[in-house]
LUMKELO-535058 format. One record per residue (C-alpha): residue number from 1; residue in one letter; chain; x, y, z. Coordinates in steps of 0.05 Angstrom, whole numbers, plus 5000, padded with zeros to 4 digits. Layout:
<sites>
SITE|i|aa|ch|X|Y|Z
SITE|NUM|A|A|X|Y|Z;
...
</sites>
This chain:
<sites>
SITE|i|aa|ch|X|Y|Z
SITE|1|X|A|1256|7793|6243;
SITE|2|X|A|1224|7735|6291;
SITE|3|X|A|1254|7720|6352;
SITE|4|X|A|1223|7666|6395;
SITE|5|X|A|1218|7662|6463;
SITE|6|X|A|1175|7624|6514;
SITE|7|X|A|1146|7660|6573;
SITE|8|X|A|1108|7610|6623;
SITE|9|X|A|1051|7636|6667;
SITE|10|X|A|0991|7618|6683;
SITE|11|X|A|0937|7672|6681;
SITE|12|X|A|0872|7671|6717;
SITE|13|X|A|0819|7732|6722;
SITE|14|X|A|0761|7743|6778;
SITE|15|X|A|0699|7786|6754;
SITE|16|X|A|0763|7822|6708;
SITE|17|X|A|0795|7854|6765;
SITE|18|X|A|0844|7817|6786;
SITE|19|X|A|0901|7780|6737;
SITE|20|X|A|0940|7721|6781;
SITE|21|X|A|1003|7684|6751;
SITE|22|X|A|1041|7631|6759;
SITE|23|X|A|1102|7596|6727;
SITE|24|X|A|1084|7522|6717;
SITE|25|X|A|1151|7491|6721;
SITE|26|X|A|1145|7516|6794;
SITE|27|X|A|1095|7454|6810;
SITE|28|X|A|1113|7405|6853;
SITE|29|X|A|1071|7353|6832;
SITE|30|X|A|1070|7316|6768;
SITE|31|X|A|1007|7328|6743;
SITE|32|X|A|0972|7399|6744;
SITE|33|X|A|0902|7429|6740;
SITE|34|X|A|0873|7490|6723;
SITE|35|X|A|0797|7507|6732;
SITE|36|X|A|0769|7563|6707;
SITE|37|X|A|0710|7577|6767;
SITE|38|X|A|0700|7651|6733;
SITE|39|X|A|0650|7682|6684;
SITE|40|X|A|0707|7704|6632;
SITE|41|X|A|0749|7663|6591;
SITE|42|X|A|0821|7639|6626;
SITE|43|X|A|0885|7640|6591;
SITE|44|X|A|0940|7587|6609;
SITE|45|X|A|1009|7583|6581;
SITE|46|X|A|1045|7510|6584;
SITE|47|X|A|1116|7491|6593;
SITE|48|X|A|1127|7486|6516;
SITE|49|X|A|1109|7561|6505;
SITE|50|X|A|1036|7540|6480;
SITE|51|X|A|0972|7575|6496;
SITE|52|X|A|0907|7548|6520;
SITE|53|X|A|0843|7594|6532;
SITE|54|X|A|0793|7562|6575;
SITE|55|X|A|0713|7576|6580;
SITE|56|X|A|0686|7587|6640;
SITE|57|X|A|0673|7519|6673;
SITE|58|X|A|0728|7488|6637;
SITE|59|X|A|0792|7439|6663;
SITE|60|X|A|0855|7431|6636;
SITE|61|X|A|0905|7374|6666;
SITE|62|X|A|0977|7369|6639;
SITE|63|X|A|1039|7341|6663;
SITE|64|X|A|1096|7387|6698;
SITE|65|X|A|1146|7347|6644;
SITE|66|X|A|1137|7330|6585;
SITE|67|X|A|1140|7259|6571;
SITE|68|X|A|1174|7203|6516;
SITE|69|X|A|1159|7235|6454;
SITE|70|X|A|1093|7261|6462;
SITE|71|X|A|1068|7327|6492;
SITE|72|X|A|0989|7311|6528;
SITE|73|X|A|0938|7344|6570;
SITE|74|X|A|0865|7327|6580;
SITE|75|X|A|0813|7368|6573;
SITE|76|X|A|0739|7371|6604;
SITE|77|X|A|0698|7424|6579;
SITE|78|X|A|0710|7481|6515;
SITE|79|X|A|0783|7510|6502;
SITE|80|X|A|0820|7541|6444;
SITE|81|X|A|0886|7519|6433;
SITE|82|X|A|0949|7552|6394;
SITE|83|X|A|0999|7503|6392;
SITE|84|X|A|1074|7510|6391;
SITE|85|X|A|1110|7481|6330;
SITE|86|X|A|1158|7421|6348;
SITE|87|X|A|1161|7368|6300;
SITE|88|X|A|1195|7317|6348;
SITE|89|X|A|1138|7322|6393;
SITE|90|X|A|1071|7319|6376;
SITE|91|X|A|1013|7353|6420;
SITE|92|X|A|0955|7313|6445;
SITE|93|X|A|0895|7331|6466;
SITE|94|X|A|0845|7276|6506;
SITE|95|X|A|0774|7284|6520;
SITE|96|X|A|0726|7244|6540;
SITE|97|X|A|0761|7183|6497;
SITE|98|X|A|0775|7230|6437;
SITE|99|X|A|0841|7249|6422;
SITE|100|X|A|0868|7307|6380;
SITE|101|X|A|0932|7305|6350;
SITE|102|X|A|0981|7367|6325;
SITE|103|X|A|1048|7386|6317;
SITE|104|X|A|1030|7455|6313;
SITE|105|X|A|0968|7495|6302;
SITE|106|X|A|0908|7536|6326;
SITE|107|X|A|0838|7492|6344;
SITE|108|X|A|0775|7486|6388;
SITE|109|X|A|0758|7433|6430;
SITE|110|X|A|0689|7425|6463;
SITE|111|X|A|0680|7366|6510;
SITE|112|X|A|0633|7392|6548;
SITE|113|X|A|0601|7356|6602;
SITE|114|X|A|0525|7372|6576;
SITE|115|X|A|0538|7363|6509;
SITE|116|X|A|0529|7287|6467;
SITE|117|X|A|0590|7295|6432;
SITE|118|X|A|0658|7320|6431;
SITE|119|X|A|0665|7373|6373;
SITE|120|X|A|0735|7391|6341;
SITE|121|X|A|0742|7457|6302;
SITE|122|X|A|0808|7471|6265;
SITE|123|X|A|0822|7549|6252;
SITE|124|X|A|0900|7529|6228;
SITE|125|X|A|0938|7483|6197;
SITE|126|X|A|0919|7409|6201;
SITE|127|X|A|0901|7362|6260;
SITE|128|X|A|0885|7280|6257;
SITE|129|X|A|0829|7266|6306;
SITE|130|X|A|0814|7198|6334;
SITE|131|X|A|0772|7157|6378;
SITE|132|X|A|0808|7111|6432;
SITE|133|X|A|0747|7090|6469;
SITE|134|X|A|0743|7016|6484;
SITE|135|X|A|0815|7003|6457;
SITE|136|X|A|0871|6961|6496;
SITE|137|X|A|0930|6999|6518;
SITE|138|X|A|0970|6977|6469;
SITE|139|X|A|0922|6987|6417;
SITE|140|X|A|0921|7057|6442;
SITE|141|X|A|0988|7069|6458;
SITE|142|X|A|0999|7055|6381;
SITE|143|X|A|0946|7099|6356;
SITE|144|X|A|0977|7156|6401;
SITE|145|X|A|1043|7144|6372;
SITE|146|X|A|1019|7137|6298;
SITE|147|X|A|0940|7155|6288;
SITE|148|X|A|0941|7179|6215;
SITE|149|X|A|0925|7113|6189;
SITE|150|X|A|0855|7106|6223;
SITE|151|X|A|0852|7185|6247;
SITE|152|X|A|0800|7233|6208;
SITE|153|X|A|0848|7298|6181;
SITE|154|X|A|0818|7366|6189;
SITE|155|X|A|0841|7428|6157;
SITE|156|X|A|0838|7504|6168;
SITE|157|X|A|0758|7520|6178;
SITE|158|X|A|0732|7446|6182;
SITE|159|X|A|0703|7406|6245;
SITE|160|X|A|0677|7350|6268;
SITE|161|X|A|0641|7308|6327;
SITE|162|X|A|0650|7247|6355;
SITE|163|X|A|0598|7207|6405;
SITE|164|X|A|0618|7200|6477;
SITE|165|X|A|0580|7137|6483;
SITE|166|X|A|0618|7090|6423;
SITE|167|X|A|0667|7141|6395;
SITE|168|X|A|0633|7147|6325;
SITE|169|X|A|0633|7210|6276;
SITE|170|X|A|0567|7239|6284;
SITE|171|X|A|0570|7301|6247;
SITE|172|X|A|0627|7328|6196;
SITE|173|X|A|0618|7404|6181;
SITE|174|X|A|0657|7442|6122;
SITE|175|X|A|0654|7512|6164;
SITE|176|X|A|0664|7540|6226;
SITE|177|X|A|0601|7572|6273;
SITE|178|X|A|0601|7647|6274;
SITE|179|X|A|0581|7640|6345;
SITE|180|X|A|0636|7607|6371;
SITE|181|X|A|0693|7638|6422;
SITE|182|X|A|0725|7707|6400;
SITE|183|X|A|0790|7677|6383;
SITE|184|X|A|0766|7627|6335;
SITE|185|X|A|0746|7688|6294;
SITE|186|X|A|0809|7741|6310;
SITE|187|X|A|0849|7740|6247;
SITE|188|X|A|0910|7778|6290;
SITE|189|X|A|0933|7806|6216;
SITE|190|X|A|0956|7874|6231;
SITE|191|X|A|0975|7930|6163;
SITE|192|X|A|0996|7988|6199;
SITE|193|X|A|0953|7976|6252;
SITE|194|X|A|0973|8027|6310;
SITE|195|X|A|1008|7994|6367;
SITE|196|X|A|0955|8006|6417;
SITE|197|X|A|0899|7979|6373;
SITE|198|X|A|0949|7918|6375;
SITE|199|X|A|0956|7904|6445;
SITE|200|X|A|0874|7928|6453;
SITE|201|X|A|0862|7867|6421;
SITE|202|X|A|0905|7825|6452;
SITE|203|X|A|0872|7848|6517;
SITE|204|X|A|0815|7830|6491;
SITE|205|X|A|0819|7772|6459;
SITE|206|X|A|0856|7736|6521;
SITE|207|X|A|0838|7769|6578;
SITE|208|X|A|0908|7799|6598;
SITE|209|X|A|0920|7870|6621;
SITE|210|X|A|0977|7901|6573;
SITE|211|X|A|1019|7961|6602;
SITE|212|X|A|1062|7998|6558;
SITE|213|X|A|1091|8077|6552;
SITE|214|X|A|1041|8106|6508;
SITE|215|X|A|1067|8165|6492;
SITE|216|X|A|1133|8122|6469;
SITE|217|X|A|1092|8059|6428;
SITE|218|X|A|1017|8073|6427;
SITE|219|X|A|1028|8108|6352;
SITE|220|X|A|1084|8059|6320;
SITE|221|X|A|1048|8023|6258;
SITE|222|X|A|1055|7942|6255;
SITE|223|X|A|1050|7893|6204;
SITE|224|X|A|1044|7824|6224;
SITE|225|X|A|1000|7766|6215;
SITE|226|X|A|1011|7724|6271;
SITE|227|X|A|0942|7678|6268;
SITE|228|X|A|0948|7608|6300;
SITE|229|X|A|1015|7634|6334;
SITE|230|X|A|1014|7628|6408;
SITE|231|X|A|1010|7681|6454;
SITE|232|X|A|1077|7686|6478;
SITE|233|X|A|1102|7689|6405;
SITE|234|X|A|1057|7742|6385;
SITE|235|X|A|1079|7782|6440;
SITE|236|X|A|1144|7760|6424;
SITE|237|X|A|1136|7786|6348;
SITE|238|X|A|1104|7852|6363;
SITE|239|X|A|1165|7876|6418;
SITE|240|X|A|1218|7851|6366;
SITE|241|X|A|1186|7905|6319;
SITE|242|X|A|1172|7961|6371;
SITE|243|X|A|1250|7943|6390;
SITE|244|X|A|1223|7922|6462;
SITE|245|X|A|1219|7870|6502;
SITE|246|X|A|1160|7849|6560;
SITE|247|X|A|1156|7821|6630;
SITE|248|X|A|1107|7792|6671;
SITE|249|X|A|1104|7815|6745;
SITE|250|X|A|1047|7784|6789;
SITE|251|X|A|0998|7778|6723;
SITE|252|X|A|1010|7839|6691;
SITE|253|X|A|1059|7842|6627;
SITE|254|X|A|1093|7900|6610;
SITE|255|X|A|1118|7932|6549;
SITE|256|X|A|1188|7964|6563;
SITE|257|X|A|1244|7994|6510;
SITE|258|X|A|1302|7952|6493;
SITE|259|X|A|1366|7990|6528;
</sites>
């Protein structure tokens, strides 16, 4: 059985020794940043129970709230994204004058500040991308609300780039790069997979530190396939089958029986 559950923190590692959270509905402010200054990938969980995983040198803006009908953050620099499903409210993602639509799915977005181009990469389900450079705000208040018509779809394994300078496809690629971040090539499909290989790569692949009673969970087998699911929900998936539930407590989530 699935269970869902959203667990907000926002997790932030220095040289990998430290793990710092905080919940996000806490802000004051409207609008909030996060930064990642390290030399590790940065994990940050939003308000709707979506994950984000930010390269080093990368910033991610995002309102407190989410807005009308539309759920938005921008972006400057590389991140992978595991969106959660909610048909009602579609996720955006703007960079450098490129937006990325979903209502739920798992993509790359590279806007860094070096690079030409901002490059899309889809891993899951489908995404309309679209260029709003130059465009009135009404003009791009309308493609926001309703881009499919003008939009270029991407599925599972495609990508694509778009010029900074006038917004213009530049390259369309039918496969991913094997070189690109960890979680764009984690599969997270586990066939009686022992629990502690499960949360090894989950410690791993997001830069989290996972405690848990080994002698109680490290040997159960799962079987999952949780690819594209955010992080929450995974965790959320694996305790409903280990009958368990987990906390976070200053960074650190732990594993702990069901009473």
């Amino acid at each position: 059985s699935i269970g869902s559950v959203s667990y907000w923190f926002y997790y932030r590692g220095d040289s990998g020794a430290h793990v710092g959270a905080t919940h996000v509905t806490e802000q004051k402010t409207d609008l909030i940043q996060r930064f990642n200054d390290t030399d590790k990938h940065m994990m940050v969980l939003l308000p709707d129970g979506s994950s984000v995983v930010l390269e080093p040198g990368a910033k991610l803006s995002f309102a407190s709230n989410v807005k009308n009908n539309r759920r938005e953050v921008s972006l400057s620099g590389k991140a992978f994204f595991e969106i959660a499903k909610n048909k009602e409210k579609p996720f955006l993602v703007h960079s450098s004058g490129l937006v990325t639509k979903v209502l739920g799915t798992s993509f790359l977005v590279d806007a860094t500040d070096k690079n030409a181009e901002v490059k899309v990469e889809v891993k899951t389900g489908v995404v309309t991308v679209f260029s709003v450079k130059d465009l009135s705000e009404v003009l791009k208040q309308k493609m926001l609300d309703n881009p499919e018509n003008r939009g270029v779809q991407l599925i599972h394994d495609q990508k694509i780039a778009f010029s900074k300078d006038d917004g213009k496809i530049v390259q369309v690629a039918p496969k991913p790069n094997p070189a690109e971040p960890e979680l764009m090539q984690e599969s997270f499909v586990f066939d009686e997979t022992p629990a502690r290989e499960v949360f090894r790569q989950l410690e791993q692949s997001y830069n989290v530190k996972i405690i848990y009673n080994e002698s109680r969970f490290a040997d159960i087998p799962l079987n999952a396939t949780l690819t594209g699911q955010p992080f929450s929900k995974k965790l959320e998936v694996i305790c409903d089958a280990l009958d368990s539930h987990f906390k976070i407590n200053q960074g650190i989530i732990t594993i702990e029986r069901n009473e």
